[in-house]
N, C-alpha and C positions, 0 to 999 in steps of 0.2 A: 535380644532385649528390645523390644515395640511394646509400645502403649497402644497396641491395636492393628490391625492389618494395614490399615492407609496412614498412620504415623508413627515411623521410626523413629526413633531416639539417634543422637550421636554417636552413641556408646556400641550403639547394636553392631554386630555383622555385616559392615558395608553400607547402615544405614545413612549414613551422613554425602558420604558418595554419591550412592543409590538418588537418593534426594536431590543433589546438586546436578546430579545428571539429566534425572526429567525439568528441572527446569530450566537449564541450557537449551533442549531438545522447542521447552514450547518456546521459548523466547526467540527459534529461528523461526518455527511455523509462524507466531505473532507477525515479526517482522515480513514474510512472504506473503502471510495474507493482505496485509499494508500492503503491498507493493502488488500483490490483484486488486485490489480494490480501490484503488486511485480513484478518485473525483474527476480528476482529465479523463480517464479511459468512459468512465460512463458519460458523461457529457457529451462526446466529440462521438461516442458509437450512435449513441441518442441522435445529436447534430445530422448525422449522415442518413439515419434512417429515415429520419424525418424529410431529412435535403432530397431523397430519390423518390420520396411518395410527391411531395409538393412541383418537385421539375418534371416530373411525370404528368400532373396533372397540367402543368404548364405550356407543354409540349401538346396534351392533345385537346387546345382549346379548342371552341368554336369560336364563328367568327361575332356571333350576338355577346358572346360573353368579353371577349377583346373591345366590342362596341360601347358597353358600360363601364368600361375603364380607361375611355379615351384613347385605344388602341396601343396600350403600355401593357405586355405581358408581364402582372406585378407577381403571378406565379412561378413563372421561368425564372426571373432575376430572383423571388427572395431564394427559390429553391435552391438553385447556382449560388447564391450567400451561405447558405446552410451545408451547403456540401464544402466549402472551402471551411467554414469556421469550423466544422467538424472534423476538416482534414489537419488543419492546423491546432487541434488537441491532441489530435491522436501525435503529430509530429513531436509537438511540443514533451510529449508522455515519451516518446522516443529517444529524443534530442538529451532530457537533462530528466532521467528516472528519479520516483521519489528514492530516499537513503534511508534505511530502517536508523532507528540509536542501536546506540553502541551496542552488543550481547554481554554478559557480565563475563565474560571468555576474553571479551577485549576491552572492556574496561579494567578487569583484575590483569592486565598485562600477560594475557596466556596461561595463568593456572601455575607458579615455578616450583621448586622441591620445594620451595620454605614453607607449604600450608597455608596459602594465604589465596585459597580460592575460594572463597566464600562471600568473595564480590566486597559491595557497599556495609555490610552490617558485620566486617569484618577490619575495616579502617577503622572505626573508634572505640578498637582495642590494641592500636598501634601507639608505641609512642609518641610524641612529638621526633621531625627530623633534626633537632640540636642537640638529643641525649643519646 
């Protein structure tokens, strides 16, 4: 019993199942994609890329271009900044990983016999805990 190929009904042959199971399935891919696409990982890759093109160009000044900057290689040092603040996201991205929320697998406390995996839109059809 389906109201159509892409929505089962509860009633149908495993549709309700079927249902809760792809969407456990995307709510892990969700969460893993969150956790490749972190803001620190692209920043600090950025940071670094950036840092070896600018120490690079640092490293092979001339001595006319050291001359109108008062002899301060300001390419060497920001480049060496760049590569440290870049190293120190990626660390950062290391040290303390983002944490997806919860999946509704463990917010429903693992799914038990009683039929009560149906996550958030299945508690307010619980009773209150004093009756």
């Amino acid at each position: 019993m389906t109201n159509g190929r892409n929505d089962p009904t509860p009633n149908g042959p495993g549709g309700a199942a079927d249902w809760q199971q792809e969407d456990l399935r995307m709510e892990e891919r969700s969460a893993s994609a969150a956790r490749l696409f972190d803001i620190r990982r692209v920043i600090g890759v950025l940071f670094l890329i950036y840092g070896v093109m600018v120490t690079l160009a640092g490293v092979f000044v001339s001595d006319a271009d050291l001359a109108k900057a008062q002899n301060i290689n300001i390419n060497l040092w920001t480049g060496l900044a760049m590569l440290a603040l870049g190293l120190f996201f990626l660390l950062w991205l290391r040290l303390s990983p983002a944490v997806p929320p919860p999946t509704a697998r463990e917010a429903g406390g693992g799914g038990g016999a009683g039929g009560d995996t149906a996550g958030p839109a299945a508690e307010g059809n619980r009773p209150p805990a004093g009756e």
